[in-house]
PDB file of N, H, CA, C and O in Angstrom:
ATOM      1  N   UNK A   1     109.216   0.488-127.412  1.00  0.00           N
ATOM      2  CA  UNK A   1     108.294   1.297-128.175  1.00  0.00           C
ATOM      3  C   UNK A   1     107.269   1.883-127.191  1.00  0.00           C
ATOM      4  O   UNK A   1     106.688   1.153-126.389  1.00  0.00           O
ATOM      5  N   UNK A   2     107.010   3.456-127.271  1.00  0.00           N
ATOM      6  H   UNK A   2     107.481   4.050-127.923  1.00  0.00           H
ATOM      7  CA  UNK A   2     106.194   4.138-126.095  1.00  0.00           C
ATOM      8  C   UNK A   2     104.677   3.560-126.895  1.00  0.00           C
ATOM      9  O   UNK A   2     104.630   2.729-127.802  1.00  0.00           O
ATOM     10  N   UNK A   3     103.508   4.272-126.256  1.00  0.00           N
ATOM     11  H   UNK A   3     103.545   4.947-125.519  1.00  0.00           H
ATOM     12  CA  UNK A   3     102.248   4.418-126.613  1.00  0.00           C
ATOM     13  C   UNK A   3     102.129   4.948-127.597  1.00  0.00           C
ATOM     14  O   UNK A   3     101.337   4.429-128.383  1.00  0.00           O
ATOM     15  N   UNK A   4     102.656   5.888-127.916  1.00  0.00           N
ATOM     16  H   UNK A   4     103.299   6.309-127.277  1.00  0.00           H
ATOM     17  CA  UNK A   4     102.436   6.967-129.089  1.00  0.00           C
ATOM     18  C   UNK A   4     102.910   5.942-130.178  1.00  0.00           C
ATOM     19  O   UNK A   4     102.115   5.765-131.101  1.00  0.00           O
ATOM     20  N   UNK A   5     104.074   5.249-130.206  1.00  0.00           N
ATOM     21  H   UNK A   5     104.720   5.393-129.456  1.00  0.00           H
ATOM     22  CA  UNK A   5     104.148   4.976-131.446  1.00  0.00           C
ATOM     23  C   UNK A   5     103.874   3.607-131.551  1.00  0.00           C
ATOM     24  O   UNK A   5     104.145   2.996-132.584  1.00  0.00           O
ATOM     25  N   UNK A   6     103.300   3.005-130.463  1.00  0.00           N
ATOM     26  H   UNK A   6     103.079   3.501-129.624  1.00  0.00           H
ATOM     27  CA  UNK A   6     102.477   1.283-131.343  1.00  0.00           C
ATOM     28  C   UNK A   6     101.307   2.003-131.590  1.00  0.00           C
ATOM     29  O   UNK A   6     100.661   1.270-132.338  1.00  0.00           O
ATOM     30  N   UNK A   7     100.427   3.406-131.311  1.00  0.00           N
ATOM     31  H   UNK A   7     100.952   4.002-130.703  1.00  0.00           H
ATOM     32  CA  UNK A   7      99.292   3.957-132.034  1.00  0.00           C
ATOM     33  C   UNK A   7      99.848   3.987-132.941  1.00  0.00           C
ATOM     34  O   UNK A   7      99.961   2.826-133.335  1.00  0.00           O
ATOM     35  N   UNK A   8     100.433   4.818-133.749  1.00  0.00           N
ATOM     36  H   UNK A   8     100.341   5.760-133.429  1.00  0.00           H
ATOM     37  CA  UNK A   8     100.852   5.245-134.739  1.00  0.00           C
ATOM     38  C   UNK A   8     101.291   4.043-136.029  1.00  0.00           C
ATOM     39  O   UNK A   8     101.399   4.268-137.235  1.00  0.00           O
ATOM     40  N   UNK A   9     101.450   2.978-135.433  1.00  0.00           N
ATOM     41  H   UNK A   9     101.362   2.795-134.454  1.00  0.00           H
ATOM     42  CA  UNK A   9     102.229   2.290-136.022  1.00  0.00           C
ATOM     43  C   UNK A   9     100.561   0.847-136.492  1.00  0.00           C
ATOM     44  O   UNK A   9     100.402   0.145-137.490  1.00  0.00           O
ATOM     45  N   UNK A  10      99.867   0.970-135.463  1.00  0.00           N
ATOM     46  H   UNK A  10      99.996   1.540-134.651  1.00  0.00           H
ATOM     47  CA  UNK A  10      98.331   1.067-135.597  1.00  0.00           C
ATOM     48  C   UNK A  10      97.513   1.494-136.330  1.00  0.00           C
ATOM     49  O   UNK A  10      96.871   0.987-137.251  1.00  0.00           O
ATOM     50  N   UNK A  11      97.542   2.379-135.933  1.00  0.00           N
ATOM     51  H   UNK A  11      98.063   2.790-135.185  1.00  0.00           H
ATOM     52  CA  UNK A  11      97.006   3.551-137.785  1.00  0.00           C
ATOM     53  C   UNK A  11      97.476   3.023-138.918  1.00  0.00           C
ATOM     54  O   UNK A  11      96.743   2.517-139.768  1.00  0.00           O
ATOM     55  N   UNK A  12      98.854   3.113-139.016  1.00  0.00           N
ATOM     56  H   UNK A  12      99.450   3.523-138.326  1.00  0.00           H
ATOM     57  CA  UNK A  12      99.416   2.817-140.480  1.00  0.00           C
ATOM     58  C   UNK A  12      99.107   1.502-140.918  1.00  0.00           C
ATOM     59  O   UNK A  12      98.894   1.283-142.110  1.00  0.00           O
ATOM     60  N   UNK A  13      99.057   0.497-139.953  1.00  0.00           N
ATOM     61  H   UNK A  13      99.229   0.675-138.984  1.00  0.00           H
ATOM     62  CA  UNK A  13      98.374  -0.826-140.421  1.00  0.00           C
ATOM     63  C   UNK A  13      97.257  -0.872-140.955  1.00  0.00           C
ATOM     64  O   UNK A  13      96.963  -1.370-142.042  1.00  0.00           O
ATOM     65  N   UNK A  14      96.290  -0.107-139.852  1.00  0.00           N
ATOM     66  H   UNK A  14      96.529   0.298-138.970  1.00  0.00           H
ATOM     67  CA  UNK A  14      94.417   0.158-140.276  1.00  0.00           C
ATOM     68  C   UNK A  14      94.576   0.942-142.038  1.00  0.00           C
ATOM     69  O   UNK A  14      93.977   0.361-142.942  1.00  0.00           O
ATOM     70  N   UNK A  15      95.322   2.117-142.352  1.00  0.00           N
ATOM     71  H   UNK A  15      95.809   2.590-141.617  1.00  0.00           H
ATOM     72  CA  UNK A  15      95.364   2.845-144.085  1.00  0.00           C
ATOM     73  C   UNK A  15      95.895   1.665-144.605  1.00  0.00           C
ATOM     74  O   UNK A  15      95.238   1.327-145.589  1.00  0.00           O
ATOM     75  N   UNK A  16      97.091   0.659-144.284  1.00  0.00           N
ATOM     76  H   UNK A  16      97.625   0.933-143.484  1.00  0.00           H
ATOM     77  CA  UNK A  16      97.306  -0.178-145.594  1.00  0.00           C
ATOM     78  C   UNK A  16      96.399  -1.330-145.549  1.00  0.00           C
ATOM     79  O   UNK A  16      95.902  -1.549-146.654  1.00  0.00           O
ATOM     80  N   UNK A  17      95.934  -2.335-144.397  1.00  0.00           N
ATOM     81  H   UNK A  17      96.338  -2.156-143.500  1.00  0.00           H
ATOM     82  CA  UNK A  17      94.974  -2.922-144.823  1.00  0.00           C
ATOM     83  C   UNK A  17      93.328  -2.035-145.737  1.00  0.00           C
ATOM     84  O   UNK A  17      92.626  -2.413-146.674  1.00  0.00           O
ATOM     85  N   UNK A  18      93.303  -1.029-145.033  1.00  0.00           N
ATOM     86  H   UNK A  18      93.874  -0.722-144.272  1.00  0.00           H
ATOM     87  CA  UNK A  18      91.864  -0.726-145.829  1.00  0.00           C
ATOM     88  C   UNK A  18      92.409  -0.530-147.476  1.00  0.00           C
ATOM     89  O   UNK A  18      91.697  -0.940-148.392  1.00  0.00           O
ATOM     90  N   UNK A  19      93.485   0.010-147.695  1.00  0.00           N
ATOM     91  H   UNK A  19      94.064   0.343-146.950  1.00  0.00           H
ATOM     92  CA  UNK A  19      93.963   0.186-149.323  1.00  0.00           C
ATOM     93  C   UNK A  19      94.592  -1.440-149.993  1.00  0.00           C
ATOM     94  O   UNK A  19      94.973  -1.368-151.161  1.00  0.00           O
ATOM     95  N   UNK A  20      94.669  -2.404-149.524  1.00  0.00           N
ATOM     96  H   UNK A  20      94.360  -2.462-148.575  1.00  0.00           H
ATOM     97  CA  UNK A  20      94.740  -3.305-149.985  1.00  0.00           C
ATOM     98  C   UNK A  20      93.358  -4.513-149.846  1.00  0.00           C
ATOM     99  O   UNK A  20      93.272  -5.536-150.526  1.00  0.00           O
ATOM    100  N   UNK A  21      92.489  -4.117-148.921  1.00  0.00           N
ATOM    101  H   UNK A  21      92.559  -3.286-148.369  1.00  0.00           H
ATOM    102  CA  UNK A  21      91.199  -4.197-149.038  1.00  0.00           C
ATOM    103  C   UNK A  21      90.162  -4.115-150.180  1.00  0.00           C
ATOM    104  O   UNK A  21      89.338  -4.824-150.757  1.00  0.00           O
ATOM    105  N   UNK A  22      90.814  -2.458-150.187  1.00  0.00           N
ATOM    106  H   UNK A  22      91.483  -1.882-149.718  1.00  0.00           H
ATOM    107  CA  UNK A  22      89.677  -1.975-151.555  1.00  0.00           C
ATOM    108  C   UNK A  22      90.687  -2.362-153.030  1.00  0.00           C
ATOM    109  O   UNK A  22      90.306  -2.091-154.169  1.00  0.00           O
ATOM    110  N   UNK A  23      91.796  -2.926-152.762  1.00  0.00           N
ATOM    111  H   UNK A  23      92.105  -3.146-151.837  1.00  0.00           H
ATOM    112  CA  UNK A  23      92.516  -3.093-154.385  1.00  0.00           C
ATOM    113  C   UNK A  23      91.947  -4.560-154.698  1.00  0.00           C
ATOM    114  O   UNK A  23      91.478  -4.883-155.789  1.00  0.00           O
ATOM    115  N   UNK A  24      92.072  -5.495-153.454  1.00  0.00           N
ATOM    116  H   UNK A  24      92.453  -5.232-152.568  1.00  0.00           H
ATOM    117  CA  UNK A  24      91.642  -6.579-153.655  1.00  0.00           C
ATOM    118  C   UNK A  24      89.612  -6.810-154.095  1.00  0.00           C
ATOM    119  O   UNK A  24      89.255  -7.769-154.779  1.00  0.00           O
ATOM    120  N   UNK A  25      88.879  -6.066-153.706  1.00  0.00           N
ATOM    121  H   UNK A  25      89.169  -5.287-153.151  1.00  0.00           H
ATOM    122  CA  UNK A  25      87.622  -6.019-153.856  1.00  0.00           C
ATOM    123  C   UNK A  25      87.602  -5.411-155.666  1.00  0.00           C
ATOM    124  O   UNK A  25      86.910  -6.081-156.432  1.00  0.00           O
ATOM    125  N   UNK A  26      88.208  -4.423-156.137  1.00  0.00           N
ATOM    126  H   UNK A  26      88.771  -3.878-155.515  1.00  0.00           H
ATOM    127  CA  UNK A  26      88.360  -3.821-156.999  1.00  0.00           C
ATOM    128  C   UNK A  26      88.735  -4.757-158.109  1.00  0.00           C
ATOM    129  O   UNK A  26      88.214  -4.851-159.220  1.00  0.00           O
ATOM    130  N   UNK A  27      89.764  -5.449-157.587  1.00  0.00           N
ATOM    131  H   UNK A  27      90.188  -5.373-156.684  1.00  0.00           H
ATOM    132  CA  UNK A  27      90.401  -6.635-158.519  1.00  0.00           C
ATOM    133  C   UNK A  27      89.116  -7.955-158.857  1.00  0.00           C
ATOM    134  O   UNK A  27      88.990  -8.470-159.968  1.00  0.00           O
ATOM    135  N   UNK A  28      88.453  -8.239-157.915  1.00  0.00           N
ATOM    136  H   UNK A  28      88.555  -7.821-157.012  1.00  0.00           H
ATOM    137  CA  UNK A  28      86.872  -9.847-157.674  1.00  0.00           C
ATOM    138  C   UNK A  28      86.002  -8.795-158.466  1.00  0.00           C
ATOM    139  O   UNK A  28      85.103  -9.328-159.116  1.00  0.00           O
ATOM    140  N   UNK A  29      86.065  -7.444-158.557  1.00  0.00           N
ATOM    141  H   UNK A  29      86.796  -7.011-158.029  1.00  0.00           H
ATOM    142  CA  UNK A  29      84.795  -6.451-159.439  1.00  0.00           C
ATOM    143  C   UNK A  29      84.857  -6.640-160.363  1.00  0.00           C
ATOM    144  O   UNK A  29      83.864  -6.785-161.076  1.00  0.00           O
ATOM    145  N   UNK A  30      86.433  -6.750-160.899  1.00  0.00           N
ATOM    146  H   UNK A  30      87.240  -6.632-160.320  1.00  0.00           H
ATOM    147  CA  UNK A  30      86.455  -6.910-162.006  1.00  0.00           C
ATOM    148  C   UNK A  30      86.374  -7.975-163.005  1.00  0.00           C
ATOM    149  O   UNK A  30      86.168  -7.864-164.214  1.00  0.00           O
ATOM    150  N   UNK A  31      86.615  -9.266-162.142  1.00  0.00           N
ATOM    151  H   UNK A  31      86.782  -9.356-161.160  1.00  0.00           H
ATOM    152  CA  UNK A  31      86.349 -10.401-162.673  1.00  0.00           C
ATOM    153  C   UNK A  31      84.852 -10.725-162.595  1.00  0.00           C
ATOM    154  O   UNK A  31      84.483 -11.868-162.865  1.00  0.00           O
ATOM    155  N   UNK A  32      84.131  -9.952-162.306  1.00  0.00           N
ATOM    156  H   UNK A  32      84.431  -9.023-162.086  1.00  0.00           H
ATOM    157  CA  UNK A  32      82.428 -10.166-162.389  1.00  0.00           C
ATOM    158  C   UNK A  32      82.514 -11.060-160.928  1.00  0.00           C
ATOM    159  O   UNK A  32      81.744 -12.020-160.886  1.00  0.00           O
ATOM    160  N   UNK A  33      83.266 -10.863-159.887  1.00  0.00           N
ATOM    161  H   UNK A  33      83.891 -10.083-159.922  1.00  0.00           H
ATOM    162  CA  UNK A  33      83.152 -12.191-158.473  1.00  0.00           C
ATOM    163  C   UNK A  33      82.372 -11.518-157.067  1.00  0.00           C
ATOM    164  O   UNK A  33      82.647 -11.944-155.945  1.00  0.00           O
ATOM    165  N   UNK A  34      81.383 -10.429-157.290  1.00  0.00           N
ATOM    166  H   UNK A  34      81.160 -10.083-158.201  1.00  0.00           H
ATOM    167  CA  UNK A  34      81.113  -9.898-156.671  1.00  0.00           C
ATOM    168  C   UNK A  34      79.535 -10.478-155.335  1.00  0.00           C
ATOM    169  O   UNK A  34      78.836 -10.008-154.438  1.00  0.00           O
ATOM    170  N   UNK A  35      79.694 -11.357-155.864  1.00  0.00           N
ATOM    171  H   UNK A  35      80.262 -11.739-156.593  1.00  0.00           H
ATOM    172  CA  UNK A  35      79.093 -12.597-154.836  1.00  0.00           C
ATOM    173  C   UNK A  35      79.176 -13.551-154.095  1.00  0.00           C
ATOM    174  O   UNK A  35      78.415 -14.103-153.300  1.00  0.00           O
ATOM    175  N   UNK A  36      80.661 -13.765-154.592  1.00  0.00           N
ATOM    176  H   UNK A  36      81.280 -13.316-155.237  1.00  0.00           H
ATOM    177  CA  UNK A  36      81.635 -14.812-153.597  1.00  0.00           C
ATOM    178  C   UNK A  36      81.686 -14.307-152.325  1.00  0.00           C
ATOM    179  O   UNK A  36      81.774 -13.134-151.960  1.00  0.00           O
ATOM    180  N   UNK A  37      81.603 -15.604-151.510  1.00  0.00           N
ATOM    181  H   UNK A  37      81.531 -16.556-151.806  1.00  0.00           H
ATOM    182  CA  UNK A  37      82.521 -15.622-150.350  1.00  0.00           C
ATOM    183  C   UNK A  37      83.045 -14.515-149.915  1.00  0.00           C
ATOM    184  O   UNK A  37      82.655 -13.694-149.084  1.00  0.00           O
ATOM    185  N   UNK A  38      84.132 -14.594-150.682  1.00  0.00           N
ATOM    186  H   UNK A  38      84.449 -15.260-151.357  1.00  0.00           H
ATOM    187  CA  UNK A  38      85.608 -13.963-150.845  1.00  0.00           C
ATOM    188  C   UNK A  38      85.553 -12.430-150.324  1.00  0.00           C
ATOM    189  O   UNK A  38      86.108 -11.815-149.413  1.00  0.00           O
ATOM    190  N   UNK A  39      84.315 -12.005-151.668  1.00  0.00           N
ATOM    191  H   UNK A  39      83.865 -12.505-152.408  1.00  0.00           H
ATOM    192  CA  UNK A  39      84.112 -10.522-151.803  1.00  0.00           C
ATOM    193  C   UNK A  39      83.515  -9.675-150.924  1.00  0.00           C
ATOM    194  O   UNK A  39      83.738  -8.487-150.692  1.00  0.00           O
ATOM    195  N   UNK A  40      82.274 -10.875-150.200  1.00  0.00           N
ATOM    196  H   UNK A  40      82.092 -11.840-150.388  1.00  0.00           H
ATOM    197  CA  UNK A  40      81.846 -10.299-149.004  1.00  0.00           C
ATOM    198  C   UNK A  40      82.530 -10.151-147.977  1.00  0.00           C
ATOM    199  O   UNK A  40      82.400  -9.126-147.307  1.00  0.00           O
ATOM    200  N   UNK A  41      83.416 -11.146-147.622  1.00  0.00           N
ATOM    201  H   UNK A  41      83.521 -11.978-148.166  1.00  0.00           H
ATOM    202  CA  UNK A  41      83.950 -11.011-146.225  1.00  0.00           C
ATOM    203  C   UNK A  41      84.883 -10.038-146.458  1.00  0.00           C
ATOM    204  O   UNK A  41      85.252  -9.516-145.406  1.00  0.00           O
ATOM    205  N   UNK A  42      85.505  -9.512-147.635  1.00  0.00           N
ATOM    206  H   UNK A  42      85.205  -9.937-148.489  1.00  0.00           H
ATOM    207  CA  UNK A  42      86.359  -8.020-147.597  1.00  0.00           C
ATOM    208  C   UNK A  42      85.390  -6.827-147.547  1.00  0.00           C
ATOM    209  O   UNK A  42      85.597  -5.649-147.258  1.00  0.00           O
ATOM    210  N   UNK A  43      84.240  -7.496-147.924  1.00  0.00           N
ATOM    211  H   UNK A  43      84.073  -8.454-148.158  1.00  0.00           H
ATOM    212  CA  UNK A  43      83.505  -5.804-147.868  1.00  0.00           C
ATOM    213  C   UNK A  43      83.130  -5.854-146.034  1.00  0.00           C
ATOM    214  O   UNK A  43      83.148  -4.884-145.276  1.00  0.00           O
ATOM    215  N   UNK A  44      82.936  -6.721-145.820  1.00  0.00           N
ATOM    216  H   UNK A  44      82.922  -7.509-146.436  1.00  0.00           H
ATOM    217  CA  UNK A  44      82.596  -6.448-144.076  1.00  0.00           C
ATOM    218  C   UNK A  44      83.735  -6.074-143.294  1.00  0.00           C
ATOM    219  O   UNK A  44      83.594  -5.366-142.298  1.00  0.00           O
ATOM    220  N   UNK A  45      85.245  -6.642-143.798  1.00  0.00           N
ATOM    221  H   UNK A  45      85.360  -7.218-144.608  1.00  0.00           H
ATOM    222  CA  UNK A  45      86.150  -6.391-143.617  1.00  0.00           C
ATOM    223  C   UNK A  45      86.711  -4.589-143.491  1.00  0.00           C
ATOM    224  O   UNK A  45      87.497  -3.908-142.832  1.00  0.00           O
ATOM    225  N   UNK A  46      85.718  -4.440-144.586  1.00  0.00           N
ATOM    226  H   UNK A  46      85.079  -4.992-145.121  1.00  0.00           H
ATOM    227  CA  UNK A  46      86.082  -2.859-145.153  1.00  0.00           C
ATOM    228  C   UNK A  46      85.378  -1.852-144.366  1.00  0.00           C
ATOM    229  O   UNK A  46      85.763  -0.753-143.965  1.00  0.00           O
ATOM    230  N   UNK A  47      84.280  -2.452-144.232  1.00  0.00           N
ATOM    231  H   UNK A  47      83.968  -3.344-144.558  1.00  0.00           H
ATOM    232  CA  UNK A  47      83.265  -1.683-143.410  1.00  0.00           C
ATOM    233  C   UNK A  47      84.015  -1.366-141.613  1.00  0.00           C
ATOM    234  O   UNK A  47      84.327  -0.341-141.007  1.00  0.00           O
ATOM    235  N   UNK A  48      84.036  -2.112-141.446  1.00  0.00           N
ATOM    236  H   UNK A  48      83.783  -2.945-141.938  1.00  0.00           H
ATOM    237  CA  UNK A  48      85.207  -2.651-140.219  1.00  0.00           C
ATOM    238  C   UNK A  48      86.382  -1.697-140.071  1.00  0.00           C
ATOM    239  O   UNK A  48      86.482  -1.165-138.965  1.00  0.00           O
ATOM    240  N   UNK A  49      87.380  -1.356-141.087  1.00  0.00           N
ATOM    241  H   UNK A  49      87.299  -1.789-141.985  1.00  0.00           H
ATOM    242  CA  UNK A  49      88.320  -0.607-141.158  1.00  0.00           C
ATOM    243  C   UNK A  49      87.475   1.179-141.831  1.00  0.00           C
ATOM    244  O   UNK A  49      88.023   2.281-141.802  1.00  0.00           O
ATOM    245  N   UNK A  50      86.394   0.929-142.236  1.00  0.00           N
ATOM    246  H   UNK A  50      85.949   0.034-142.260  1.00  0.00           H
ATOM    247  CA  UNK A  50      85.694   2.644-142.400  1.00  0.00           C
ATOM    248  C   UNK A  50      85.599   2.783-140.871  1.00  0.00           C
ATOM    249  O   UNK A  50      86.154   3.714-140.287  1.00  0.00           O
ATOM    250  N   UNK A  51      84.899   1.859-140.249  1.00  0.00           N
ATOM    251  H   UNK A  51      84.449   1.102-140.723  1.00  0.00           H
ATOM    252  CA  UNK A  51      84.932   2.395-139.406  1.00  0.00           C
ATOM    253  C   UNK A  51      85.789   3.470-137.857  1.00  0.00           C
ATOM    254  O   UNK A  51      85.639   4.452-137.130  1.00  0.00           O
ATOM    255  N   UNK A  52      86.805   2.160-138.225  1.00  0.00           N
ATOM    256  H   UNK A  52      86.926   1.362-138.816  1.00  0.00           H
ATOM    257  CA  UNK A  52      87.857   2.605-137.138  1.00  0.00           C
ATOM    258  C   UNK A  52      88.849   3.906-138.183  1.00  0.00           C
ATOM    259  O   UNK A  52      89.692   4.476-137.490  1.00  0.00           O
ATOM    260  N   UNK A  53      88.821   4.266-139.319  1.00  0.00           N
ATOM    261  H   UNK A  53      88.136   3.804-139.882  1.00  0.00           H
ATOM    262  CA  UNK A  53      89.244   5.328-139.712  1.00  0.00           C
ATOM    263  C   UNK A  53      88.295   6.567-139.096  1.00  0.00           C
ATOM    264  O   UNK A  53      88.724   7.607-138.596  1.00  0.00           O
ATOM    265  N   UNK A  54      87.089   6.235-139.242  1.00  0.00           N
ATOM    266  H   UNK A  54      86.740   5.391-139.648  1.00  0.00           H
ATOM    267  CA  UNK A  54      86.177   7.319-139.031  1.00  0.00           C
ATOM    268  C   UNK A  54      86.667   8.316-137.486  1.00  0.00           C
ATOM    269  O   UNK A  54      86.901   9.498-137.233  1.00  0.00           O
ATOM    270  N   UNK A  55      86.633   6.975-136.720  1.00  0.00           N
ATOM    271  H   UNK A  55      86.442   6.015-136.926  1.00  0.00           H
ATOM    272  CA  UNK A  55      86.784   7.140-135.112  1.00  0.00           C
ATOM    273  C   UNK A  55      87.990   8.064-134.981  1.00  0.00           C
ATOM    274  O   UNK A  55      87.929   9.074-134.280  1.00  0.00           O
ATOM    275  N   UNK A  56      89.151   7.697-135.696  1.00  0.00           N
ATOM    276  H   UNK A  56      89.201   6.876-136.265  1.00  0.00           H
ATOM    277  CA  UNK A  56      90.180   8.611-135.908  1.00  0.00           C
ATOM    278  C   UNK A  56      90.168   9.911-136.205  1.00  0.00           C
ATOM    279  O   UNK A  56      90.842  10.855-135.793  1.00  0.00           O
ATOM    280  N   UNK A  57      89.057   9.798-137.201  1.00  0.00           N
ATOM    281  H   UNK A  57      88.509   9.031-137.536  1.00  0.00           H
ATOM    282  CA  UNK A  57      88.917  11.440-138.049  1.00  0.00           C
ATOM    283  C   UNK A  57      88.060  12.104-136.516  1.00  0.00           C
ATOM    284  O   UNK A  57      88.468  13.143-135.996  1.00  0.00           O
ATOM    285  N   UNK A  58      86.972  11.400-135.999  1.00  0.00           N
ATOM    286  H   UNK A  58      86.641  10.556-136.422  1.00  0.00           H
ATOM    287  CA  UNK A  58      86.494  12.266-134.733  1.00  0.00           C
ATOM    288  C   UNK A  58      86.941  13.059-134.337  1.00  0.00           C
ATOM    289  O   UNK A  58      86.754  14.273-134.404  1.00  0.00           O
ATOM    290  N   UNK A  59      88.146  11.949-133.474  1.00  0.00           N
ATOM    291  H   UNK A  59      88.297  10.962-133.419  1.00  0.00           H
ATOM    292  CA  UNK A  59      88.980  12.693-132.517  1.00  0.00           C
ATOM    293  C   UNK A  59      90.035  13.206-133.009  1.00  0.00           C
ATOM    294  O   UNK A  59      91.094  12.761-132.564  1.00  0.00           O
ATOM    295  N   UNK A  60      90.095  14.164-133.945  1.00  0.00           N
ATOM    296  H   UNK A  60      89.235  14.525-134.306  1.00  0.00           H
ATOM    297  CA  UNK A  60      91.113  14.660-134.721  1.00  0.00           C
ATOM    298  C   UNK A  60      92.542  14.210-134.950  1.00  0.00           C
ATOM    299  O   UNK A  60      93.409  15.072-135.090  1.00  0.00           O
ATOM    300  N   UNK A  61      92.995  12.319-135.020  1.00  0.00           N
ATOM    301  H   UNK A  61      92.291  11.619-134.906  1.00  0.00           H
ATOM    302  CA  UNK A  61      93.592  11.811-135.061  1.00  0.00           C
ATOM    303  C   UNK A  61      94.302  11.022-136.506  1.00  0.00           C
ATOM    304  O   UNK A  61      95.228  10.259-136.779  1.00  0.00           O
ATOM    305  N   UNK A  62      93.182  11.773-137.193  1.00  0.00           N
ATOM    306  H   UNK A  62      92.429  12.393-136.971  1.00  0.00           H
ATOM    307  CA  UNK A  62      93.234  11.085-139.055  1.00  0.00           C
ATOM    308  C   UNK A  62      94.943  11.331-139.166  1.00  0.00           C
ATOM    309  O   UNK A  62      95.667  12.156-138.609  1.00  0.00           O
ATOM    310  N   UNK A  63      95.221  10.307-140.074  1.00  0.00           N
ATOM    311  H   UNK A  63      94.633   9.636-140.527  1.00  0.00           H
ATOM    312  CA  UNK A  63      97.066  10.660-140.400  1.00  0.00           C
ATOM    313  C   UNK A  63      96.856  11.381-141.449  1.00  0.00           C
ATOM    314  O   UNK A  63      96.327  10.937-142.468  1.00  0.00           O
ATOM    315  N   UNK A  64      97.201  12.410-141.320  1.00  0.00           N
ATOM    316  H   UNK A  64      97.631  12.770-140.492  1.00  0.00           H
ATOM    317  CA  UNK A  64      97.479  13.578-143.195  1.00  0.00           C
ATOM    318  C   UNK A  64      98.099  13.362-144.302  1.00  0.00           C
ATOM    319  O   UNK A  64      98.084  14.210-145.193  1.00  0.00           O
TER     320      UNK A  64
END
């Protein structure tokens, strides 16, 4: 596997953890669990993966 595609293959990890991130946070919202443990360490989690999406969008690297 070259560079290009363990990036690539990088990226696609960073979109499905952040979308199973926010399903799982979405899911503790709804059970009123928005103070747990649990809920925080996905939201820092989340914050974490905004971020490294962001860095992507910079450098004109966002996946379309």
């Amino acid at each position: 596997m070259d560079k290009l595609e363990r990036y690539e293959q990088m990226q696609a990890d960073v979109m499905k953890q952040y979308r199973e991130t926010e399903t799982a946070m979405a899911q503790l919202k709804a059970e009123g669990k928005i103070k747990t443990a649990t809920y925080r360490q996905l939201f820092a989690n989340k914050m974490m993966l905004t971020e490294l999406l962001s860095l992507y969008k910079r450098y004109g690297l966002e996946d379309k």
